[in-house]
C-alpha positions in Angstrom: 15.1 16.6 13.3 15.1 14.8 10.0 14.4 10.9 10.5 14.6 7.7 8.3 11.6 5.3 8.7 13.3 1.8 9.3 12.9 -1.8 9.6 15.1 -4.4 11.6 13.4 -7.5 10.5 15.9 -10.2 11.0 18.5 -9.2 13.9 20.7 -12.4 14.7 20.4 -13.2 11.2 17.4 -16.0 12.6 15.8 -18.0 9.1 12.5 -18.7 9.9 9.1 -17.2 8.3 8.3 -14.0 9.6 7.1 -10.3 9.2 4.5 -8.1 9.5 3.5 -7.0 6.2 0.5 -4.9 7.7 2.9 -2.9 9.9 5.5 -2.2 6.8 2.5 -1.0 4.8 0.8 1.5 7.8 4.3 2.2 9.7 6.0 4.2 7.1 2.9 6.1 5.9 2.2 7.1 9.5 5.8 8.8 9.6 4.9 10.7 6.5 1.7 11.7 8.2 2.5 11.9 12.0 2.4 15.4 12.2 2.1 18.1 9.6 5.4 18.9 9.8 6.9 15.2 9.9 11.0 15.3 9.1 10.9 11.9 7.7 13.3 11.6 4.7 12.9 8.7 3.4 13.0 4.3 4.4 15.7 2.7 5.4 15.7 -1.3 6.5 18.3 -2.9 9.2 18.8 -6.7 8.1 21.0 -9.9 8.6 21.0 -13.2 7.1 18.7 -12.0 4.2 18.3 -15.0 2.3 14.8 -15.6 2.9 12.0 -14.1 4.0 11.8 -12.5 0.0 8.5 -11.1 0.7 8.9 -8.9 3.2 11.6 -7.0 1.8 10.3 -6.9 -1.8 7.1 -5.0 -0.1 9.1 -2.9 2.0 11.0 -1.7 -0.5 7.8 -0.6 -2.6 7.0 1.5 -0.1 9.8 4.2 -1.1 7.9 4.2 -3.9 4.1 4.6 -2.4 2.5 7.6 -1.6 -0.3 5.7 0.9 -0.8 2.2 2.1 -1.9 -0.4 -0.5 -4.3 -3.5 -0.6 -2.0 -6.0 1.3 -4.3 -8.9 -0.2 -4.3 -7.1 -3.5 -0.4 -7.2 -3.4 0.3 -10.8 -2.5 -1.8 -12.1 -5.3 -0.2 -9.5 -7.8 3.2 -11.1 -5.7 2.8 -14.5 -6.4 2.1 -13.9 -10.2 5.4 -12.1 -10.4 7.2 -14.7 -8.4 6.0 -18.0 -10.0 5.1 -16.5 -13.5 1.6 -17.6 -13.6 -1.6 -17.2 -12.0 -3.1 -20.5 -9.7 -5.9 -20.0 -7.4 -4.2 -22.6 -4.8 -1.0 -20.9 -4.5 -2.8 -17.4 -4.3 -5.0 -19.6 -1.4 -1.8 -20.5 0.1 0.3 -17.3 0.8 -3.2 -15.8 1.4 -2.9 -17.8 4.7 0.2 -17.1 5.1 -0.2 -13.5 5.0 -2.1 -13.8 7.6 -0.4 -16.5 10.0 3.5 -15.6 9.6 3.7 -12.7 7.7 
């Protein structure tokens, strides 16, 4: 039975920070890989009140586009370049913690 990989991150459309970016980088790979002859067709996310919470769905929707889980660490510094414009060791510091606190 063909199946889409999806994420309901924010049902109720709550606001606060939250997400697990380590299980939107392993979860669809594993449902590539499950079994050799996984049905998976493709990602899908399932999402209210998406007004915040930018990172998550910015790296979830990369993953349509990966063929294996990436550097999570790796990707929040390459994030925080792309989303501020520069390069600053204390923000990098910063969503470095918060990669691994809220997200």
């Amino acid at each position: 039975q063909p199946f889409i990989w999806c994420m309901l991150h924010n049902f109720g459309g709550t606001s606060e920070l939250f997400g697990s970016l380590d299980a939107i980088n392993e979860g669809p790979d594993f449902g590539r890989h499950f079994s050799p002859n996984s049905t998976m067709v493709g990602l899908g996310l399932t999402m209210e009140g998406i007004f915040q919470n930018e990172v998550v769905y910015e790296f979830m929707m990369e993953n349509a586009w990966r063929p294996k889980p990436t550097n999570v660490t790796a990707w929040v510094s390459t994030y925080t370049k792309r989303r501020y414009g520069f390069t600053n060791p204390t923000i990098d510091a910063a969503w470095q913690l918060l990669k691994t606190s809220v997200y």
